[in-house]
C-alpha positions as CSV (number, residue, x, y, z in Angstrom):
1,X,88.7,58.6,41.3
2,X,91.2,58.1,38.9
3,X,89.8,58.8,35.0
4,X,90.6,55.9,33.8
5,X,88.4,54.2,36.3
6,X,86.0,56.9,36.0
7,X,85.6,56.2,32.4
8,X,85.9,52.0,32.4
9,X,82.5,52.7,35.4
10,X,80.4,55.0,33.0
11,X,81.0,52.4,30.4
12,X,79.7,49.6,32.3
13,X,76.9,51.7,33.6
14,X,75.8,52.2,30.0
15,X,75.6,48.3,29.8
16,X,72.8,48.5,32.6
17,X,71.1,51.3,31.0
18,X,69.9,48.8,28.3
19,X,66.8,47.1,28.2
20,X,66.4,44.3,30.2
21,X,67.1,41.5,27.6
22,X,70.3,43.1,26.6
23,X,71.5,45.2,29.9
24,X,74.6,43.6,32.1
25,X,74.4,43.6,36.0
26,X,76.6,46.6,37.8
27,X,79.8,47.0,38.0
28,X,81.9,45.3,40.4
29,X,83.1,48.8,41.9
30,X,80.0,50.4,42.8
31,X,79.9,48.0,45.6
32,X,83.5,47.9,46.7
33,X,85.2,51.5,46.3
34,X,84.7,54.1,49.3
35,X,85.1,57.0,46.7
36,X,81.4,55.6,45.2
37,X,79.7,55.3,48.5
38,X,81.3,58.8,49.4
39,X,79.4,60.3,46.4
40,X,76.6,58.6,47.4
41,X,76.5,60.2,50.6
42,X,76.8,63.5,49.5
43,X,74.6,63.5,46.2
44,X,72.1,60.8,46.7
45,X,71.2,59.9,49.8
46,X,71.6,63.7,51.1
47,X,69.5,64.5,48.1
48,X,66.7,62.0,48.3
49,X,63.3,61.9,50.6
50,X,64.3,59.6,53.3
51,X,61.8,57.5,55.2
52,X,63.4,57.7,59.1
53,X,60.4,56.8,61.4
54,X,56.6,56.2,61.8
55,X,54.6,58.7,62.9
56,X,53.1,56.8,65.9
57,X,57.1,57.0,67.2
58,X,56.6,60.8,67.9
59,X,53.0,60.3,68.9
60,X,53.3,62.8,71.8
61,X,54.0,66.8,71.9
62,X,57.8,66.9,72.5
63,X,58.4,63.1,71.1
64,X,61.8,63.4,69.4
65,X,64.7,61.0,67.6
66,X,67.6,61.4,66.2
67,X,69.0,59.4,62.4
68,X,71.8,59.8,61.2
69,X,71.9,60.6,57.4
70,X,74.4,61.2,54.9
71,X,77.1,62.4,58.0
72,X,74.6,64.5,59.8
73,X,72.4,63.9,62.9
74,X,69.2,65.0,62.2
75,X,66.6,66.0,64.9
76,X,63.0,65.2,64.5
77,X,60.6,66.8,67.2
78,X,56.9,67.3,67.8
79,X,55.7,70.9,68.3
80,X,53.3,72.1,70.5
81,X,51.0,72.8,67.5
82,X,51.1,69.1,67.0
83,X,53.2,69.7,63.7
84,X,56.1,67.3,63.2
85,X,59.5,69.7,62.0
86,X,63.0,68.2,61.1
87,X,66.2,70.5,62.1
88,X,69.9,69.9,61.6
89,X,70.9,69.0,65.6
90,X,73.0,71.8,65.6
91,X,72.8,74.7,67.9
92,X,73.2,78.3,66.4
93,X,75.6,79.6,69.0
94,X,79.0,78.0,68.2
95,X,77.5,74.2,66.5
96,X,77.4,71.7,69.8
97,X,75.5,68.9,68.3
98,X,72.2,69.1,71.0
99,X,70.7,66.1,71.0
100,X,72.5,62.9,71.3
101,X,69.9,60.1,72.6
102,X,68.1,58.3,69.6
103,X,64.6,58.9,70.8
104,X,63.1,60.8,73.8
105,X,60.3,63.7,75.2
106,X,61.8,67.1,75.1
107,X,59.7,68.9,78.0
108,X,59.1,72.5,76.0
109,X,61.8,73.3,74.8
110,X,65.3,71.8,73.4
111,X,68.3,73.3,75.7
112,X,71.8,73.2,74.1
113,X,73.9,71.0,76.6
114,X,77.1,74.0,75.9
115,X,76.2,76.9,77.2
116,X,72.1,76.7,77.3
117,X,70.9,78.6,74.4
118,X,67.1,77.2,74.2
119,X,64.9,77.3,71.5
120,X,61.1,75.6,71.5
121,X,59.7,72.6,70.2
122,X,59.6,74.6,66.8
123,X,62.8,75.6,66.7
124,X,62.5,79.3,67.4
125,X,64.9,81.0,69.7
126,X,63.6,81.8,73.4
127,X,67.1,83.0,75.2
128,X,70.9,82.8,75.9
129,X,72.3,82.6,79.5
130,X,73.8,86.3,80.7
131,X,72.7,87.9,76.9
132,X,71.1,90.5,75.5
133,X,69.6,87.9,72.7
134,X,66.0,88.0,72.9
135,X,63.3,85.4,72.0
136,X,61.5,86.2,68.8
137,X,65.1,86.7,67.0
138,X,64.7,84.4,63.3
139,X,67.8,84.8,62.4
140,X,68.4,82.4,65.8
141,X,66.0,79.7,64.6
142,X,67.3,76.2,64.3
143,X,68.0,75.4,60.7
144,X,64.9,73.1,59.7
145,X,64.8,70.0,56.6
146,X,62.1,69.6,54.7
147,X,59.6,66.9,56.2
148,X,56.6,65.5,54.9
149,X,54.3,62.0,55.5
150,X,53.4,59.5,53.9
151,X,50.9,56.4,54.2
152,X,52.5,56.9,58.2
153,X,55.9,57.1,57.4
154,X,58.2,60.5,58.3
155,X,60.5,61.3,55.2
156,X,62.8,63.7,55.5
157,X,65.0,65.6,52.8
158,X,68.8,67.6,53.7
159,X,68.1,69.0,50.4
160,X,66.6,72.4,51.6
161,X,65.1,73.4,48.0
162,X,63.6,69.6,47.4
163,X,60.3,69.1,45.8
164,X,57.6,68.2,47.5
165,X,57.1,64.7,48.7
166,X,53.5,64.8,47.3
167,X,54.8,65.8,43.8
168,X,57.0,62.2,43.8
169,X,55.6,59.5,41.7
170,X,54.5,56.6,45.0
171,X,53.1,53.9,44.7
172,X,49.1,54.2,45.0
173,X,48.7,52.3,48.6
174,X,45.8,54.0,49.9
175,X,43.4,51.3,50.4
176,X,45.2,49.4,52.7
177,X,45.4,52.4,54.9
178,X,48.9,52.3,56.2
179,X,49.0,55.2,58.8
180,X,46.7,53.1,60.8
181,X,48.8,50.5,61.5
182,X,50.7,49.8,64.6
183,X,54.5,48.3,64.9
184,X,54.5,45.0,66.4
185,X,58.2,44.3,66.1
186,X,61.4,45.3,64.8
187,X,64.2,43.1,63.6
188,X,67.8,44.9,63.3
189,X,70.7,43.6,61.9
190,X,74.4,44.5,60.6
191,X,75.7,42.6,57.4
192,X,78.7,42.4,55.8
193,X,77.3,43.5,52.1
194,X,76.6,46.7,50.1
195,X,73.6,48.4,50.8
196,X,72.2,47.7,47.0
197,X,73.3,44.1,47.1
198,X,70.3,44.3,49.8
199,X,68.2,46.3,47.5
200,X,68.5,43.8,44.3
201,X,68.5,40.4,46.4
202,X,64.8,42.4,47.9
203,X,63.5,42.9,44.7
204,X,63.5,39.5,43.3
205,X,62.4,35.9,44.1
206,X,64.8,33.5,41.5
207,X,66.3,32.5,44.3
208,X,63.6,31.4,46.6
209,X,63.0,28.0,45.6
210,X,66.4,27.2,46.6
211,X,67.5,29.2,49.4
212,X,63.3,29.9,50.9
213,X,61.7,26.4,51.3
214,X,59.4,28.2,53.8
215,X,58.7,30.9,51.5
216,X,58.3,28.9,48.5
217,X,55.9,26.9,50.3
218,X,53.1,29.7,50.9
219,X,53.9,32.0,47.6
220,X,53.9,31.3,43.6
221,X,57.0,33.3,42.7
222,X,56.0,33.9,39.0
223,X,53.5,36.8,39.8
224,X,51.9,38.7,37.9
225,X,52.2,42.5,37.3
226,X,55.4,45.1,37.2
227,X,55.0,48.7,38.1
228,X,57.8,51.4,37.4
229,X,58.2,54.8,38.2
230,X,60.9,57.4,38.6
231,X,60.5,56.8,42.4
232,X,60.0,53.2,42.6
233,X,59.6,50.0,41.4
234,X,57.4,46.8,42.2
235,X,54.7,44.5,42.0
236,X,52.4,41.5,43.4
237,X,53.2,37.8,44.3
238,X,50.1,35.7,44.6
239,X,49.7,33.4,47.7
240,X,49.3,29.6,46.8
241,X,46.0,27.7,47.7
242,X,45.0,26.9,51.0
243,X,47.3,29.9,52.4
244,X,46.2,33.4,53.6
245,X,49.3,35.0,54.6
246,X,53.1,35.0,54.9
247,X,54.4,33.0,58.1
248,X,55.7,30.0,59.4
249,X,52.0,28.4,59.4
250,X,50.5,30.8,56.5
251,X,47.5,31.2,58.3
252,X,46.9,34.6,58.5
253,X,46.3,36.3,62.7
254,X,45.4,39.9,62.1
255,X,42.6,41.6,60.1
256,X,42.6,42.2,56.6
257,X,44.6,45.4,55.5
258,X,41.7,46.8,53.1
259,X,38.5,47.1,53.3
260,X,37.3,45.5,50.4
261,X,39.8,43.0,50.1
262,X,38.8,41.4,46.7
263,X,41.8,40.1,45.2
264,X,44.1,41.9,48.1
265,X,43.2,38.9,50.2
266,X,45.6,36.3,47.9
267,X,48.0,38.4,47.2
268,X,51.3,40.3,48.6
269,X,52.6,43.8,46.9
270,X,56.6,44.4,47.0
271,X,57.8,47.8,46.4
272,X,61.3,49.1,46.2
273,X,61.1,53.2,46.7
274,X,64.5,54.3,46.0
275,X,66.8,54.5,47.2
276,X,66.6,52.5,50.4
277,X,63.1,51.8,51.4
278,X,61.3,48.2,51.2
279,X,57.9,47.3,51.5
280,X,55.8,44.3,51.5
281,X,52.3,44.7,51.8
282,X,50.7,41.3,52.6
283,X,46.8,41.1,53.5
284,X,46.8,40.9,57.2
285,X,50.3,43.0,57.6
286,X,52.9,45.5,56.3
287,X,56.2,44.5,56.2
288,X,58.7,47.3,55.9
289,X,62.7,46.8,55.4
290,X,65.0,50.0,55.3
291,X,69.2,49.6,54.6
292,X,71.6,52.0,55.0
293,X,75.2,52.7,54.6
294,X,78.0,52.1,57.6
295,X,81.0,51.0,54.8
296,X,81.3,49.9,51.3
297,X,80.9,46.2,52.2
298,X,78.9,47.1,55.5
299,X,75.1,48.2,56.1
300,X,72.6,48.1,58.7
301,X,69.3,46.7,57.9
302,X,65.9,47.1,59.7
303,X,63.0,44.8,59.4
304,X,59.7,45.7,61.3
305,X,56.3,44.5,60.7
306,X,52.6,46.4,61.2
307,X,49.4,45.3,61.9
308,X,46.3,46.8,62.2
309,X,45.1,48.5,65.6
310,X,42.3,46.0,65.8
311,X,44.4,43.0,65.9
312,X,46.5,44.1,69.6
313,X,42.9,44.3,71.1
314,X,42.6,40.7,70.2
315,X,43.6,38.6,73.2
316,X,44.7,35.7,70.7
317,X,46.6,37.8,68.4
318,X,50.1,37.5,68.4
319,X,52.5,38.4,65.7
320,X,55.6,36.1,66.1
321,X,54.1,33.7,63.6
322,X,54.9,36.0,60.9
323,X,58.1,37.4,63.0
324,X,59.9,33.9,63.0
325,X,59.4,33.7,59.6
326,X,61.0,37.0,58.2
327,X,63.9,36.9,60.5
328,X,64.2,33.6,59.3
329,X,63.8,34.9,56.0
330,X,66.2,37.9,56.5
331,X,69.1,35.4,57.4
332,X,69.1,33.6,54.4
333,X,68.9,36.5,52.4
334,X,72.2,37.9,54.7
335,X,74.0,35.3,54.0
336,X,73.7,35.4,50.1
337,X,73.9,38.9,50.0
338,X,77.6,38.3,52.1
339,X,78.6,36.3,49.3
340,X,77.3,38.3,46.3
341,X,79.9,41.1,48.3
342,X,83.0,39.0,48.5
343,X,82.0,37.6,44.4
344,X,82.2,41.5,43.1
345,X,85.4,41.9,45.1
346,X,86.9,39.6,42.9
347,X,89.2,40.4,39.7
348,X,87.1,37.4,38.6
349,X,83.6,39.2,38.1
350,X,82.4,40.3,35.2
351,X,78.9,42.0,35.0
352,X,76.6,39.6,33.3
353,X,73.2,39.2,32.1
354,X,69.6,39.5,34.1
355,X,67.4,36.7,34.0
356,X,64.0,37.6,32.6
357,X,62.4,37.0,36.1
358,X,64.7,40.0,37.5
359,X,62.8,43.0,35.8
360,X,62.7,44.7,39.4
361,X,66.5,44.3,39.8
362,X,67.1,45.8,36.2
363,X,64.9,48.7,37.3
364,X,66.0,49.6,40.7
365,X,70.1,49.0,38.9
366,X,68.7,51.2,36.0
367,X,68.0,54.3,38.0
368,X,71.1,54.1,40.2
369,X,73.1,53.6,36.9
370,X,71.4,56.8,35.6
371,X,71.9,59.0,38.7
372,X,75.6,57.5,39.3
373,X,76.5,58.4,35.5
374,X,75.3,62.0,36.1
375,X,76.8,62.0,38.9
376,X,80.1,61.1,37.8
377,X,80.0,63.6,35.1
């Protein structure tokens, strides 16, 4: 990156620094030039706890799957002790990746498909074909990521010195009890748009009136509450009158998310945690959207929603209510977020001003203008 550029950027970026009344969206550049996702690669999302599965997706001793993050395939297994370990997919002999399927059941242990050095479901070393090497040898040991859960998610970390998951700032979701709940569906798409232009569009609801009839319909978009951390950002969105959930009818199908649902029952939480994780916690159902990378004007977005396990013993439950309505949802929001791409391509663009509405926008641009100015440094 030329310093010129370099310096015009870091400019800008102080412009979305500001407070909200006074800050200027991002530069156009962040979202068009491969040498900014290439730093991203390497120095955020490389450096950032990661959600990359549920738990219930490696429910059984040997359940395994495969992401790719940051350029590396990562390998996820389930140990005989029942622990969950991440390892780089790399075997220590001469680096054949060994894994290549997305998801699976190891059988004991994971064979290198090269020459068959083996190691078990924890990633110790048993034996090499025709060698001396013995089991029991750590300096053989697949190379292991940090890994830690959360509310049922699987985060994982390349960073090998990260802090602890449990030491990040989350939001405080306990009581709708989120490691119970079971997928119903997933929605997966590929959209020509930066992976923040899906972040921002997420995090705000100025646009729904026009572009969401259906949404707009079932939820007041003024809210109430903002919460902000160095993690995340967020807040509720009450339901209107006469409506109980988020779905093409707005009735809601499934049982109530918390216990004591008290003023849970009219309303739905949004939460951005940075950098790529969205979730919408509605009464009935948890609605979870993750993006990432595949080019600077490319990303690949998945939508899946949970409910809880009481609702798939119901013989009358069924989810697609809710289902047609998000990937109706998500399609609208694709298609603006495709066009918010080709604007910032323009020589024509000029960062402007946030509406007031867009507090969760100016917070989730606010940290990435932060980290990219440090990073840039």
């Amino acid at each position: 990156m030329r310093e010129i550029a370099r310096a015009r950027i870091k400019a800008e970026l102080a412009q979305t620094r500001e407070p909200l009344a006074n800050a200027h969206t991002l530069p156009g550049a962040v979202y068009q030039a491969k040498d900014i996702l290439a730093l991203e690669t390497l120095a955020l999302f490389a450096n950032h706890w990661l959600a990359i599965a549920r738990e219930e997706d490696l429910g059984d001793v040997g359940s395994f799957l495969t992401q790719e993050i940051a350029g590396e395939r990562i390998l996820v297994v389930r140990g005989e002790d029942q622990q969950l370990r991440a390892f780089f997919n790399v075997c220590r002999h001469r680096g054949s990746r060994l894994i290549e399927a997305p998801s699976g059941r190891l059988h004991g242990t994971i064979a290198c498909p090269y020459h068959a050095w083996t190691y078990a479901l924890d990633g110790s070393f048993k034996r090499a074909p025709r060698s001396p090497l013995a089991g029991g040898n750590d300096t053989l040991a697949l190379t292991t990521l940090p890994l830690a859960t959360w509310g049922g998610f699987v985060f994982i970390n390349l960073e090998k010195g990260a802090q602890a998951l449990s030491t990040v700032s989350l939001p405080d979701l306990t009581r709708f009890r989120l490691e119970r709940l079971k997928r119903a569906r997933r929605l997966d798409y590929e959209i020509d748009a930066n992976w923040k232009i899906v972040c921002e569009n997420y995090s705000e609801c100025y646009h729904c009136p026009l572009v969401h009839p259906q949404l707009h319909r079932v939820s007041d978009i003024t809210g109430g509450g903002f919460e902000v951390s160095a993690a995340y950002n967020g807040g509720p969105m009450q339901l209107r009158s006469g409506f109980t959930t988020m779905s093409m009818s707005g009735n809601r199908r499934g049982p109530l998310l918390a216990k004591d649902a008290t003023h849970d029952e009219c309303e739905v939480y949004y939460y951005l945690v940075y950098p790529n994780l969205m979730l919408g916690v509605h009464p009935d159902y948890l609605l979870v959207h993750t993006v990432w990378p595949l080019a600077p004007a490319r990303s690949r977005v998945s939508c899946e929603l949970y409910f809880s396990p009481e609702a798939f013993t119901d013989p009358d439950f069924d989810a697609g209510d809710a289902i047609e309505f998000w990937d109706l949802t998500n399609r609208q929001d694709w298609g603006l977020c495709e066009r918010v791409q080709q604007g910032t391509a323009s020589r024509g663009y000029v960062p402007g001003p946030y509406h007031a509405s867009e507090r969760c926008v100016h917070a989730f641009d606010r940290w990435y203008a932060e980290w990219l100015t440090g990073a840039l440094k």
